[in-house]
C-alpha positions in Angstrom: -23.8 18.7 -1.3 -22.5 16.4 -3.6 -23.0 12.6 -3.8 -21.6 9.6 -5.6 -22.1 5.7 -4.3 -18.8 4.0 -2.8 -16.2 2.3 -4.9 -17.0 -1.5 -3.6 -20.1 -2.4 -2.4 -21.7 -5.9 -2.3 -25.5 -6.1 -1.8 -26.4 -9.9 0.0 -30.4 -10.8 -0.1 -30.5 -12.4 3.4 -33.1 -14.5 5.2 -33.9 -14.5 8.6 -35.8 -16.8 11.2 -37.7 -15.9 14.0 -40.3 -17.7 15.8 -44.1 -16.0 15.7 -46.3 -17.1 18.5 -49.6 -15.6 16.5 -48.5 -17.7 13.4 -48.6 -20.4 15.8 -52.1 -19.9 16.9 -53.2 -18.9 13.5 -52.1 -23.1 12.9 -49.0 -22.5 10.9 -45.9 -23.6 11.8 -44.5 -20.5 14.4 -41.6 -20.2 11.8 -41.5 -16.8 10.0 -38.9 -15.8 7.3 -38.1 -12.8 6.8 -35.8 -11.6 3.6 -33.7 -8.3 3.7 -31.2 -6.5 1.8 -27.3 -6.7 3.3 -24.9 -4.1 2.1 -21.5 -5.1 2.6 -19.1 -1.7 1.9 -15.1 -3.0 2.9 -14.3 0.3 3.8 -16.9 0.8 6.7 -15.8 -2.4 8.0 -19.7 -3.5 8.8 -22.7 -4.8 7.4 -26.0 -2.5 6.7 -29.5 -3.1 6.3 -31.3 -1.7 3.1 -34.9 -1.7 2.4 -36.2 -2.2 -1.1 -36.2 1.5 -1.6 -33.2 1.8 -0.3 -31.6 -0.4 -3.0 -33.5 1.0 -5.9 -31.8 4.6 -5.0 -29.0 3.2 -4.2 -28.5 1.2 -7.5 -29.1 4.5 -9.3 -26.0 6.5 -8.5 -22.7 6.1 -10.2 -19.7 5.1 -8.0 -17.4 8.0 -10.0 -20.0 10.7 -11.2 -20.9 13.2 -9.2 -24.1 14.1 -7.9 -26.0 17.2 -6.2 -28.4 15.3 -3.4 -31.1 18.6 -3.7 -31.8 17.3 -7.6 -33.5 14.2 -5.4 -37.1 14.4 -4.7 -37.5 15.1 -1.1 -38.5 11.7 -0.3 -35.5 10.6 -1.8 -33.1 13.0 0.0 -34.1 11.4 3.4 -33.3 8.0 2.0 -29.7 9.2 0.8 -29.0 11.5 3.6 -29.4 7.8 6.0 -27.0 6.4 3.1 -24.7 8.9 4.1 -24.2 8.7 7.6 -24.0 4.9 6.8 -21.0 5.4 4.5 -22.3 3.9 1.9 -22.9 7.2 -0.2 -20.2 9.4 0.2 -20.3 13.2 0.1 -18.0 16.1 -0.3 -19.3 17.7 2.9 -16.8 18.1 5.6 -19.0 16.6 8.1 -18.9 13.2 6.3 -15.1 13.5 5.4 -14.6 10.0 7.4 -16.0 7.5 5.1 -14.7 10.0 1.9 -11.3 9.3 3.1 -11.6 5.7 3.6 -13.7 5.2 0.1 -10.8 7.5 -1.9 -8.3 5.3 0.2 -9.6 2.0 -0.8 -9.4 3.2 -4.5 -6.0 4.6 -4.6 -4.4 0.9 -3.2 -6.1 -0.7 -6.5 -7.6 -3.6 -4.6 -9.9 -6.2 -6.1 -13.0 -5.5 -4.7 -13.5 -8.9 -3.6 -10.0 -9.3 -1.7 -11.4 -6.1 -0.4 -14.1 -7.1 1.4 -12.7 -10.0 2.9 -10.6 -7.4 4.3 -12.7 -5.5 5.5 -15.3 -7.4 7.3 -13.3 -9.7 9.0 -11.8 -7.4 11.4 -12.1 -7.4 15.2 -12.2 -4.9 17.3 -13.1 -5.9 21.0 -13.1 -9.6 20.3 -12.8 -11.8 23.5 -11.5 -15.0 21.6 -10.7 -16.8 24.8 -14.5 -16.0 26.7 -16.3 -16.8 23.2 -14.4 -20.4 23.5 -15.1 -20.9 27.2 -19.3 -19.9 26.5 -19.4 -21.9 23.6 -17.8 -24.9 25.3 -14.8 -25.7 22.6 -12.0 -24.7 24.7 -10.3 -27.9 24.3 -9.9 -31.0 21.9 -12.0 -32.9 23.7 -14.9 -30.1 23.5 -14.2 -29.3 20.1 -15.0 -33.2 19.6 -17.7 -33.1 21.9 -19.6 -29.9 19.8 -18.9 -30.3 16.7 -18.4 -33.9 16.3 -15.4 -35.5 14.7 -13.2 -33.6 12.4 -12.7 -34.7 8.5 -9.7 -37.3 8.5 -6.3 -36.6 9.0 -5.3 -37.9 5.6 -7.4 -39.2 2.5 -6.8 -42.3 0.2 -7.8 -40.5 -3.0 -10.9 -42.7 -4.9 -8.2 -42.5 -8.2 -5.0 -43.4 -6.9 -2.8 -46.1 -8.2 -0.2 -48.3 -6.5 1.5 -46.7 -3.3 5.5 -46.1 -3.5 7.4 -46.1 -0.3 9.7 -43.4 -0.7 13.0 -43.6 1.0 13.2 -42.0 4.9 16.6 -39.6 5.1 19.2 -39.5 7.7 18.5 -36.6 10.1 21.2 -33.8 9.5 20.7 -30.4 11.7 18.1 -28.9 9.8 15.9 -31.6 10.7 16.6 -31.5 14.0 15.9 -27.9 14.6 12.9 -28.3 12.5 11.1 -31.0 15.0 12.0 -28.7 17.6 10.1 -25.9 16.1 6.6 -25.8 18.5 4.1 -22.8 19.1 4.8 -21.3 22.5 1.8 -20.6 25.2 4.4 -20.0 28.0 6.5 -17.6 28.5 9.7 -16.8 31.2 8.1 -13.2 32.9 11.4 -13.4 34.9 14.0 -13.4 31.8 14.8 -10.7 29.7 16.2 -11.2 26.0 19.2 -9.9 25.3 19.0 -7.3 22.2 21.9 -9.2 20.2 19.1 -12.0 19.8 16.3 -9.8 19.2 18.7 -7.5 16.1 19.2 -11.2 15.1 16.1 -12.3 14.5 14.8 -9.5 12.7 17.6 -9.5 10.6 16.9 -13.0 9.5 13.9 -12.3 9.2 12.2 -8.7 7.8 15.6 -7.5 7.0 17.0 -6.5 3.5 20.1 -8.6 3.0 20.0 -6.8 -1.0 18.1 -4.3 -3.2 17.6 -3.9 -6.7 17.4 0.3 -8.4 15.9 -0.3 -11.4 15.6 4.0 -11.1 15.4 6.1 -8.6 11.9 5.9 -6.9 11.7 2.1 -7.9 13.4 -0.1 -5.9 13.0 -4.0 -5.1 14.5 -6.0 -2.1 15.7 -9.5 -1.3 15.2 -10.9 2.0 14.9 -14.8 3.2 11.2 -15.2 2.6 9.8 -15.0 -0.7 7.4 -12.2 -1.9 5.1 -11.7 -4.8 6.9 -9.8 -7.4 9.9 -8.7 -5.2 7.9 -6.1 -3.6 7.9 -7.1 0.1 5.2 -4.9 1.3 4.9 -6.5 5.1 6.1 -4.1 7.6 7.3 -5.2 11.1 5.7 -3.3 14.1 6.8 -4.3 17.3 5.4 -4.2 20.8 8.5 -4.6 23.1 8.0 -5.5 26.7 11.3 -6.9 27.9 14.4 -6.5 25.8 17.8 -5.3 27.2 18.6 -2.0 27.0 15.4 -0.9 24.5 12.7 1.4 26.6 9.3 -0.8 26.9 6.6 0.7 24.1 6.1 0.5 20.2 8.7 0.4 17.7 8.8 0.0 13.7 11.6 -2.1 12.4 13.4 -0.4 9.3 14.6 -3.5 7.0 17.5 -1.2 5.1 19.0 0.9 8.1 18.2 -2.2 10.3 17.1 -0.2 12.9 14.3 0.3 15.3 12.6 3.7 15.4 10.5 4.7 18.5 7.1 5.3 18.5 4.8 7.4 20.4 3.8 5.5 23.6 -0.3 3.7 23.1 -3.2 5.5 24.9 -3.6 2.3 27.0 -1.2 0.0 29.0 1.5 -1.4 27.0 0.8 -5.1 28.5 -3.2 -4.1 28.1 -2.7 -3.6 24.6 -0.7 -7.1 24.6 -3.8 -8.9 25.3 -6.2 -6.9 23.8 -3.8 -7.1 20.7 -4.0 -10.9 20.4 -7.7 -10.8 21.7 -7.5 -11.8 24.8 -4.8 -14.7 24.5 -3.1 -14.3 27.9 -0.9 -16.7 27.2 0.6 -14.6 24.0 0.5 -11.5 25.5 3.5 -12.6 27.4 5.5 -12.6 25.1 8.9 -10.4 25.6 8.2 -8.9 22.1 5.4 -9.1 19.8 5.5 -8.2 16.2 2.8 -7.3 14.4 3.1 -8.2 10.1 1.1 -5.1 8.9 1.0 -5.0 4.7 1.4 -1.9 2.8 -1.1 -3.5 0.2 -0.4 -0.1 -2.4 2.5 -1.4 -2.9 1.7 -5.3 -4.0 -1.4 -3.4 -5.7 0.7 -1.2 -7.6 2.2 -4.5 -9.7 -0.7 -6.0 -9.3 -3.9 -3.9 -9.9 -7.2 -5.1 -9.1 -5.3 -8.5 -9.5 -7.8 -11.3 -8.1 -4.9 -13.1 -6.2 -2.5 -9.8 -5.1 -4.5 -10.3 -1.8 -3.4 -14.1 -1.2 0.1 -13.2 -2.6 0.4 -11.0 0.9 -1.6 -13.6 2.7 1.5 -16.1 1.9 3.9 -13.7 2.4 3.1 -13.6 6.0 2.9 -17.5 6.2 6.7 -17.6 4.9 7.6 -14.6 7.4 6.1 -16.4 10.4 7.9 -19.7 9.5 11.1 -18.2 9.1 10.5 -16.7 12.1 9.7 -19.6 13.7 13.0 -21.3 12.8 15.3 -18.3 13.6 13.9 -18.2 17.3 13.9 -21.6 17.5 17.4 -22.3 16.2 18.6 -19.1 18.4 16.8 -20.7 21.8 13.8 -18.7 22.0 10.5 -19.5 21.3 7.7 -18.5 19.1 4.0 -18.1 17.3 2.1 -16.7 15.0 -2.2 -15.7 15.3 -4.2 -14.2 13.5 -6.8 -14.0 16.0 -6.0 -10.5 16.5 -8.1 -7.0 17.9 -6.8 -5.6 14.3 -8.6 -2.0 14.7 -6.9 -1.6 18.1 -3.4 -2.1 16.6 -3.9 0.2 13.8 -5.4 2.4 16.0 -2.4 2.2 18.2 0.4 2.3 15.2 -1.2 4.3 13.1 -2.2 2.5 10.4 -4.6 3.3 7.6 -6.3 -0.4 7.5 -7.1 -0.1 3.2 -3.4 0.9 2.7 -1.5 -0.7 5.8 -3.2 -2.6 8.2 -2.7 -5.0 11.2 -2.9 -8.6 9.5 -1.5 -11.4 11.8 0.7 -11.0 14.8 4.2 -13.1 15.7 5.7 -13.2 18.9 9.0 -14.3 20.5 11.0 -14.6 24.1 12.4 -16.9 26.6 9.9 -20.4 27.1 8.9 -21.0 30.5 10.1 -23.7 33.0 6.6 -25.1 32.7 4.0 -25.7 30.9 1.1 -24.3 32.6 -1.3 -23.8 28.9 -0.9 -26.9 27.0 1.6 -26.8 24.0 1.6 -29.5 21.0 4.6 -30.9 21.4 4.3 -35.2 20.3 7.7 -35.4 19.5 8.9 -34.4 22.7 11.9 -32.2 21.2 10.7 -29.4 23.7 8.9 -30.6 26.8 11.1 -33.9 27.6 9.6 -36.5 29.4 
């Protein structure tokens, strides 16, 4: 069997407390520190512990040469053969062709390794965001307050500033209008259904191509309303329909050229269960009639941009403009909307799909009818939404 170390790899020296009782009765202080070695490996998607030895092996293979494990002393083997099953040491047998996959996959997208593992590690997977609010007691404002104390200030006087300038206040035209009424929504009308003229229309405005560009055959840019680095517009829309006229309930990706939906095959769970786990247990956006999920194909910012050290924000702002504009469209149109990204990501790729290095769940909108009432608090000061 052949062996070669994974493309990106971070090793973290990482201390630990624990309280001793003997080091108390031996008249120390019961504290106890313990140091240990953290590998952190984007495409396994979790933290592993290393022992000294471990690293010292580990630090000794070469992430592209090729290595055959039996020229290890035996002692040695064992160590690498626990480095495989971890992922960390990837091997040409079949029987370890998972992490091989993901490892050659992470290379091929070009990322920068350290984009990378922020991408990596911060996926969820069974995350209860809602329970881990309610134990930890910051449900609301005033427990946030209460836990963590007070927030920094909600606006600075800088220490170098000059004289202020009062800068002229402009007459409100339509545009300003419909942007005070723009408001995240946490309720949603069950008992409405949104008519698919709305729904075409707000995915044209939004993650449709209005133009492309051939430079030659196989390379081709787009224009749509939100910018993109380069041109290249690598966010894909995949959406999670649960009440639109005339459109079968179930999973859908949105084609920005033929602007068209295509069907996908129905998800292993309850469409309405994969809602909430979707948006990690946010009841209040899984109602939404349709959820859309902003999935990158990072290969193709990557390819412009190769082992670039900001390609990863690029598509990080790319979905800020997308969720904006779709903010606006539903609002302007007399739907609602929000954006998370407190989102189960391994479940929707799961569900879609997705290969997570190359295109992979990375915030999820939503959109539908507002309720009557608010029964889960909304920001709304203005009080261009919820009148008074």
């Amino acid at each position: 069997m052949r062996i070669r170390r994974c493309g990106v790899v971070y090793l973290e020296p990482r201390e630990s407390v624990r309280f001793d009782l003997a080091n108390l009765l031996e008249g120390g202080n019961g504290v106890v520190r313990d140091m240990g070695w953290i590998a952190l490996a984007p495409h396994t998607g979790r933290e592993h512990s290393l022992d000294p030895k471990e690293c010292k092996l580990f630090g000794q293979l070469s992430p592209q040469k090729w290595v055959e494990l039996e020229t290890f002393p035996d002692e040695s083997q064992l160590a690498l053969a626990r480095l495989v099953h971890a992922g960390l040491v990837v091997a040409d047998d079949p029987a370890h062709a998972y992490y091989l996959r993901q490892d050659d996959a992470l290379r091929s997208a070009h990322w920068h390794p350290l984009s990378a593992l922020v991408h990596g590690l911060t996926r969820w997977s069974e995350t209860d965001s809602v329970a881990a609010m309610r134990k930890g007691g910051t449900e609301t404002a005033a427990e946030l307050r209460a836990q963590l104390g007070p927030p920094p200030p909600e606006r600075i006087a800088h220490e170098m500033a000059g004289e202020s300038i009062s800068l002229p206040r402009s007459n409100h035209v339509d545009f300003d209008r419909l942007l005070r009424r723009r408001a995240t929504c946490r309720n949603f009308d069950l008992n409405r259904t949104v008519p698919l003229e709305l729904t075409a229309q707000l995915l044209e405005r939004v993650f449709s191509a209005h133009a492309s560009v051939r430079v030659t055959e196989d390379t081709v840019f787009l224009k749509k309303s939100s910018p993109s680095g380069g041109g290249l517009h690598p966010v894909e829309a995949y959406l999670l329909i649960r009440d639109v006229a005339g459109v079968q309930p179930g999973l859908y990706h949105y084609d920005p050229v033929a602007h068209a939906l295509r069907h996908l095959p129905d998800p292993v769970v309850p469409l309405q269960e994969l809602m909430l786990r979707a948006v990690a247990a946010q009841d209040w956006f899984a109602d939404a009639h349709v959820m859309v999920v902003m999935a990158p194909r990072y290969a193709r910012n990557f390819w412009k941009y190769r082992q670039h050290p900001k390609a990863y924000r690029a598509v990080l702002l790319e979905a800020g403009h997308l969720s904006q504009t779709l903010y606006l469209s539903a609002t302007e149109a007399g739907l609602a909307a929000y954006v998370t990204c407190a989102i189960n990501e391994t479940w929707l790729d799961e569900a879609f799909g997705l290969d997570s290095m190359n295109e992979g769940a990375l915030a999820v909108c939503g959109f539908g009818w507002r309720a009557p009432a608010m029964e889960t608090m909304e920001l709304d000061p203005l009080g261009e939404v919820w009148k008074s």
